[in-house]
C-alpha positions as CSV (number, residue, x, y, z in Angstrom):
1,X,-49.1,-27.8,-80.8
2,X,-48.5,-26.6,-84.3
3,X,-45.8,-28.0,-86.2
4,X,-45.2,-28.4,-90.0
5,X,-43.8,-31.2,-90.5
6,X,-43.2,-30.3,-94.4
7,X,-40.6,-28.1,-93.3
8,X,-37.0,-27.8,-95.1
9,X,-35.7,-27.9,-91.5
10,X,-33.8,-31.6,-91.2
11,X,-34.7,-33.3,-88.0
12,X,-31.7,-35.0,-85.9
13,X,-30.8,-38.3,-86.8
14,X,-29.4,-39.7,-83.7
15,X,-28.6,-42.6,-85.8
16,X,-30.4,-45.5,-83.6
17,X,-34.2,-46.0,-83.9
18,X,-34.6,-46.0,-80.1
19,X,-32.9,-42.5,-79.5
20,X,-35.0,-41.1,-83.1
21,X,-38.4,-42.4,-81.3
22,X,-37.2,-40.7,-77.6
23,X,-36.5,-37.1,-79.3
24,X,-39.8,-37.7,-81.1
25,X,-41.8,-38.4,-77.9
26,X,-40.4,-34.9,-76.5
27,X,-40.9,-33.4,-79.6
28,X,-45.0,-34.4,-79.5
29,X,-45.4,-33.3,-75.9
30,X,-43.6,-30.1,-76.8
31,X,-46.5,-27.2,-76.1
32,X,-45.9,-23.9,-77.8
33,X,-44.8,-22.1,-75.0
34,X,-41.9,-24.6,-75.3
35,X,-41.3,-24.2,-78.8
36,X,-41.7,-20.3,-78.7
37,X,-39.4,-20.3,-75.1
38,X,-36.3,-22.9,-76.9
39,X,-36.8,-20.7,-79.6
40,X,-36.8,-16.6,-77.6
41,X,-33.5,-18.3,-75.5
42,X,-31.6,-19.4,-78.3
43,X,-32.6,-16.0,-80.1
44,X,-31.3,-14.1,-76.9
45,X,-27.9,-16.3,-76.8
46,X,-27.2,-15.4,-80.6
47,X,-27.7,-11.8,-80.0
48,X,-25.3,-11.5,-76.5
49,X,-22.8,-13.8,-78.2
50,X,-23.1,-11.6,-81.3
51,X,-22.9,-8.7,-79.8
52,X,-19.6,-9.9,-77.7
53,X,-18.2,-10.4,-81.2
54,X,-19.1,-6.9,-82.4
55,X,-17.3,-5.3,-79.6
56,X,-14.6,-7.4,-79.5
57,X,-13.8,-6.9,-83.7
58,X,-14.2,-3.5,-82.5
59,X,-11.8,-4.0,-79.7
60,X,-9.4,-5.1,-81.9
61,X,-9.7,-2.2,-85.0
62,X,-9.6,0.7,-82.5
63,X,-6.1,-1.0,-80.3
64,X,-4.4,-1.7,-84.1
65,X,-5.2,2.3,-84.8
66,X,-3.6,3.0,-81.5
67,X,-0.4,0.9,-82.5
68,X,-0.6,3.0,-86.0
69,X,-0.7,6.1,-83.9
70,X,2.5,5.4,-81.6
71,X,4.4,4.8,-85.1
72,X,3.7,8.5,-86.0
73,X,6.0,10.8,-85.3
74,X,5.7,14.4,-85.0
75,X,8.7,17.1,-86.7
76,X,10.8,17.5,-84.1
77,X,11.6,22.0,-83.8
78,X,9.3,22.8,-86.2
79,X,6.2,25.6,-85.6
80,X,4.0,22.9,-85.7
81,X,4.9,20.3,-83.4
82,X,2.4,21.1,-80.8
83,X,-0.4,20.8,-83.1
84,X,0.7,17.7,-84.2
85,X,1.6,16.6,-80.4
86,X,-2.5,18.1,-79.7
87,X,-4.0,16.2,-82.9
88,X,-2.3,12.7,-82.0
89,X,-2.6,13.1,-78.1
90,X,-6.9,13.4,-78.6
91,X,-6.7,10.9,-81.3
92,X,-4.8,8.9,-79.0
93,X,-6.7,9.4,-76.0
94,X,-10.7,8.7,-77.8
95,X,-9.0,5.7,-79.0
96,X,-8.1,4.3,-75.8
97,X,-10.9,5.1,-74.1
98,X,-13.1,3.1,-77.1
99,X,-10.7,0.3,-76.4
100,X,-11.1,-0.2,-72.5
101,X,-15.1,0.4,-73.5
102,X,-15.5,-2.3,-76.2
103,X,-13.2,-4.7,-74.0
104,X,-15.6,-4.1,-71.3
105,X,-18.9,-4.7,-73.4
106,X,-17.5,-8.2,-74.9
107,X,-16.8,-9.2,-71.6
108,X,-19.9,-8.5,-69.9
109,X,-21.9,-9.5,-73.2
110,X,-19.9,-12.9,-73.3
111,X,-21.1,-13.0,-69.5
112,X,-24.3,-13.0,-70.4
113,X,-24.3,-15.4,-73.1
114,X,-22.5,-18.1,-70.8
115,X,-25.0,-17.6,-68.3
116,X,-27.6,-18.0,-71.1
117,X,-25.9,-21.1,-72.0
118,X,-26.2,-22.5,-68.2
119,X,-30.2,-22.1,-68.3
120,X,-30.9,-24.4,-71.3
121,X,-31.3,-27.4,-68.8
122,X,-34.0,-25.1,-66.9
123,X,-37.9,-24.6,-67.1
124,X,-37.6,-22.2,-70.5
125,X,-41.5,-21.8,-70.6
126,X,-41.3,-21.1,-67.3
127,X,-38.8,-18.9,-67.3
128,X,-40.3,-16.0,-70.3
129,X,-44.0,-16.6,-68.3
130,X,-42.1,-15.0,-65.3
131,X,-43.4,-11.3,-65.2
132,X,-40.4,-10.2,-62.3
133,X,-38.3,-8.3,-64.5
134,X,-36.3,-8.3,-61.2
135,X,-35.5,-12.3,-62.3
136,X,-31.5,-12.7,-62.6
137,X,-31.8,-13.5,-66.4
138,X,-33.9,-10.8,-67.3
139,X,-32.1,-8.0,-65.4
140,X,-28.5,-9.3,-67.2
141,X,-30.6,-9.4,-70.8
142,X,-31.7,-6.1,-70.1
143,X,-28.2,-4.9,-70.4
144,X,-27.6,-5.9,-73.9
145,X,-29.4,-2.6,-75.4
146,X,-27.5,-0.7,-73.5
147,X,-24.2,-2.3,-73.9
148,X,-24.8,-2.6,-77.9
149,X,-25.6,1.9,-77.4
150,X,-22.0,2.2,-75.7
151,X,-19.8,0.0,-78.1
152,X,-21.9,2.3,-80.7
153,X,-21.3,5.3,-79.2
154,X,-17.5,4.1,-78.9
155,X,-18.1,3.4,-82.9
156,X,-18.7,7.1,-83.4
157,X,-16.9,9.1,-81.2
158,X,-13.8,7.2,-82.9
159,X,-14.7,7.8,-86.4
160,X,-15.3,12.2,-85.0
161,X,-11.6,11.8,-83.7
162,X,-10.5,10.1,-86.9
163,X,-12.3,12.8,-89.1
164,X,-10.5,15.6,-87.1
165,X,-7.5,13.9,-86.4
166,X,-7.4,13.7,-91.1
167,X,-8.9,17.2,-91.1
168,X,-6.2,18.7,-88.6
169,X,-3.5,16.8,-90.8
170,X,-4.2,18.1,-93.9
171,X,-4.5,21.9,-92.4
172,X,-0.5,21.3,-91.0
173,X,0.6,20.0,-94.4
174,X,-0.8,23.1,-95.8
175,X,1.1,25.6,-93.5
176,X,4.1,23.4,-94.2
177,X,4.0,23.8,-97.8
178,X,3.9,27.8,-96.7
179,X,6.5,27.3,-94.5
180,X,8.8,25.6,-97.0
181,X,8.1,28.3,-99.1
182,X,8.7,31.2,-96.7
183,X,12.0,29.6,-95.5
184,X,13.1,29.6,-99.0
185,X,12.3,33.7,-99.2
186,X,14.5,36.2,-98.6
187,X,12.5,37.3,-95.7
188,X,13.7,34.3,-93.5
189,X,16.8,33.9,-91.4
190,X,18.3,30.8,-90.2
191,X,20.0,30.1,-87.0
192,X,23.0,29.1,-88.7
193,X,22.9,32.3,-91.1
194,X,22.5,34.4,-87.7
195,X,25.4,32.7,-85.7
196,X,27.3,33.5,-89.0
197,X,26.5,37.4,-88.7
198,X,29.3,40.0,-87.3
199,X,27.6,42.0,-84.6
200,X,26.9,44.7,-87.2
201,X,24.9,42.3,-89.3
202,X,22.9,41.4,-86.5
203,X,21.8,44.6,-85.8
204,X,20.9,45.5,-89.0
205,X,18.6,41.9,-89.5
206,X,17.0,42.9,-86.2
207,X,16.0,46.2,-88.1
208,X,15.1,44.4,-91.3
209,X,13.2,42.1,-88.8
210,X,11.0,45.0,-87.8
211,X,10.2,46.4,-91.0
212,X,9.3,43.0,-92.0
213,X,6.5,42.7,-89.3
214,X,5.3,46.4,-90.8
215,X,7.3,48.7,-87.7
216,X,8.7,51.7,-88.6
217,X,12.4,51.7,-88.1
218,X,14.0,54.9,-87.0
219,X,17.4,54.0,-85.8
220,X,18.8,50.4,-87.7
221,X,22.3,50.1,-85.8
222,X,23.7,51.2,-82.7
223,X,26.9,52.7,-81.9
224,X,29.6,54.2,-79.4
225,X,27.0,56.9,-78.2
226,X,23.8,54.6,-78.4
227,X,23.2,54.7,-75.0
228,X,22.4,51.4,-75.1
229,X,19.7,51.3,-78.2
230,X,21.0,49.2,-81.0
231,X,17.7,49.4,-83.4
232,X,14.6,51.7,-82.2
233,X,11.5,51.4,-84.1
234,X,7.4,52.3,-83.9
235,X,4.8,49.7,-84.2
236,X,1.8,50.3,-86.2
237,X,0.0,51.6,-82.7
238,X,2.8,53.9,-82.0
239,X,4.8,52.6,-79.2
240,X,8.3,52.9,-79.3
241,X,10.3,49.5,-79.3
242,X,14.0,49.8,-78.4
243,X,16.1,47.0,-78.8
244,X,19.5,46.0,-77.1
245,X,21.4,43.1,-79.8
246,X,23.7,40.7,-78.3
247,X,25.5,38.9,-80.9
248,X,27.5,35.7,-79.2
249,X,29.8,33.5,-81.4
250,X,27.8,30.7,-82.7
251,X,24.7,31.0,-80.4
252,X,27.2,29.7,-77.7
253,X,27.2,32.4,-74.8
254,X,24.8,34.2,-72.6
255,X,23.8,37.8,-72.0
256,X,24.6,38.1,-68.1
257,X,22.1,40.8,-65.9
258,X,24.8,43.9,-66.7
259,X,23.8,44.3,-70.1
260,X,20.4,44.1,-69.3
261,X,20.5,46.2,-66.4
262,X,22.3,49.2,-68.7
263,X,19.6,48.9,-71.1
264,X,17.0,49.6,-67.9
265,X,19.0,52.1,-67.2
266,X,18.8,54.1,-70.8
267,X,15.2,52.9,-72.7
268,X,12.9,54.8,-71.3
269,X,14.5,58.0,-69.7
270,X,16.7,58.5,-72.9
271,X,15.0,56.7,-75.7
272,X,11.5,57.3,-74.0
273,X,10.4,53.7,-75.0
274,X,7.0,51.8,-74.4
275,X,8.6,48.2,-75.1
276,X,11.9,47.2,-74.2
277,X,13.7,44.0,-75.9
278,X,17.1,42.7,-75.3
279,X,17.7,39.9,-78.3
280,X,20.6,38.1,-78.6
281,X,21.2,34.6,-80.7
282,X,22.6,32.9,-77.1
283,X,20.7,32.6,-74.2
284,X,20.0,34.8,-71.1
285,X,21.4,34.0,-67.8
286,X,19.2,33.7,-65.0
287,X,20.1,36.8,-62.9
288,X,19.1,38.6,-66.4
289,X,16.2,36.8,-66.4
290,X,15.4,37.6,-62.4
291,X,15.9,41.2,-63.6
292,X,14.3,41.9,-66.7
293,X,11.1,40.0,-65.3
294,X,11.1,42.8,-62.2
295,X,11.6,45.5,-64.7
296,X,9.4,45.0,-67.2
297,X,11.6,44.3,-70.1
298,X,11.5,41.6,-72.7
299,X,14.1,39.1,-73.1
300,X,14.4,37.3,-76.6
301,X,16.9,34.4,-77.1
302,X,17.5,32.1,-79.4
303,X,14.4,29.7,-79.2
304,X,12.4,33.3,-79.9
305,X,15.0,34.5,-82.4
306,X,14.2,31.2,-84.4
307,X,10.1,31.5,-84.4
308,X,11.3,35.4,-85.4
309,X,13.5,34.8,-87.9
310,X,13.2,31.5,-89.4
311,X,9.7,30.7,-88.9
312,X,8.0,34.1,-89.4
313,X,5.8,35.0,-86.0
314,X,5.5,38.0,-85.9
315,X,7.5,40.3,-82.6
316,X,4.7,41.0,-80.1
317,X,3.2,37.5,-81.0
318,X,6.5,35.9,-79.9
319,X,6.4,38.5,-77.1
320,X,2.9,37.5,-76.1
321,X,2.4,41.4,-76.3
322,X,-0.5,41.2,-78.5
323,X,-3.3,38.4,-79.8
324,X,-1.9,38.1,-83.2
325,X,-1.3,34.3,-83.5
326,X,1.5,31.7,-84.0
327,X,2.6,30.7,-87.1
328,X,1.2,27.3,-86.8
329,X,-2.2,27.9,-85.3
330,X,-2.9,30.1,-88.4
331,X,-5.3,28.1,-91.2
332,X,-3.3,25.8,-92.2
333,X,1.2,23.0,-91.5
334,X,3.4,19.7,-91.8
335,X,1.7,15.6,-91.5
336,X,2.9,13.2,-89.5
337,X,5.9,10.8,-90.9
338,X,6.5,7.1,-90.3
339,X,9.4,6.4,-87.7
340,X,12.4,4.7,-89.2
């Protein structure tokens, strides 16, 4: 056996010659096998017990993001609350899932570590000469590479849904410096400025609406011999829009399925029109609904009106007519705020 006995390493000091002189005897009959075998267990214990630690430090990071998370809030009837609602909920969910993984890998790497603990009293020597890599201790070692590979992977597939989560935040408070700046414009109409309007001036935003989005507007405000065609203009692909207004007294009452049935009855034989849209600043009954859905004809309410007027979308976005998109999936919108 090879020992230096001029080592910096302090020897027990059981503090009664008799029990000194019994460690020594064990020490001096000690082979290396022993030495190196006290010395691979104790090696093996330190790294399962560390790497119980490491997951559950990281256990306790990634659950303390999630209770950050849940104090975000998104802006409630903005254009961008379903980004912000998308961002937070994969945030939210690669989170989670790192948490239940690194609670997992501490558990099973503490596991390990007590059972570690249990063998000291055993044949050690014994034990690492075993070639059976079938042996209960070796097969429960074995799992410690691939537990520390998962709490890692947990490590990075967090810090990627951090990174995107902070990329996709910054894009929203972009657009919601445009937005703020857009609302502010003359080409943006609130809900409260529309439920203000007289009939008349409804018609004519509609119009102003439509040249805003690039249309060409041919008729701007109906009348007593409209037949039904308030504002009629031509998109950029020449197909005729023909819209029926609705004004109701502070957003408050519905279009019912005999003004949308009259404007069936009149868009396309009279006004020969490819897209027909009934807007109003109230809401749409469901019989109208039943109806314009079996006749092909667009129904635009006030939820529509706003991403139209307030927020900017343009028509056939908001109609789903066309591929141009949203307001808020475009490059750039608002962050999330602090509750309370």
């Amino acid at each position: 056996m090879h020992i230096n006995w001029r080592t910096r390493v302090q020897l027990p000091n059981y503090g009664r010659d008799q029990l000194n002189a019994i460690f020594l005897h064990h020490l001096s009959e000690a082979t290396d096998d022993d030495l190196l075998a006290a010395y691979l267990h104790h090696t093996e214990g330190q790294i399962a017990l560390d790497c119980a630690v490491m997951a559950e430090d990281l256990n306790g990071r990634f659950c303390d993001e999630v209770e950050h998370l849940d104090k975000l809030v998104a802006p409630k009837s903005s254009p961008f609350t379903a980004a912000y609602l998308s961002a937070a909920e994969d945030l939210d969910n690669t989170l989670k899932q790192a948490c239940r993984t690194t609670k997992d890998v501490s558990r099973k790497a503490a596991d390990i570590w007590k059972k570690l603990s249990e063998r000291t009293r055993d044949d050690l020597a014994c034990r690492y000469r075993q070639a059976d890599e079938t042996h209960p201790d070796r097969s429960a070692v074995g799992l410690l590479g691939p537990l520390r590979n998962e709490t890692a992977k947990a490590e990075r597939d967090v810090q990627n849904a951090l990174h995107r989560h902070r990329n996709e935040m910054h894009r929203l408070a972009t657009l919601e410096g445009e937005m703020a700046a857009f609302l502010a414009s003359d080409d943006s109409f609130s809900l409260e400025e529309v439920h203000a309007m007289t009939p008349y001036e409804f018609e004519h935003m509609v119009a102003t609406l439509a040249r805003r989005d690039g249309l060409h507007v041919v008729r701007a405000s109906g009348g007593s011999r409209d037949l039904g065609a308030d504002v009629i203009a031509v998109t950029a692909g020449d197909l005729r829009v023909v819209f029926q207004c609705k004004h109701r007294y502070a957003g408050a009452g519905k279009v019912g399925s005999r003004d949308v049935q009259t404007l069936n009855g009149t868009a396309r034989p009279e006004h020969q029109a490819d897209i027909v849209v009934a807007v109003t600043n109230g809401t749409f009954t469901k019989p109208a609904i039943d109806f314009a859905r079996a006749h092909d004809i667009q129904l635009l309410d006030r939820m529509d009106l706003r991403r139209w007027a307030t927020w900017g979308d343009p028509l056939l976005s908001v109609l789903g007519l066309n591929d141009a998109p949203p307001l808020a999936a475009r490059d750039s919108g608002p962050s999330y705020v602090h509750a309370g």
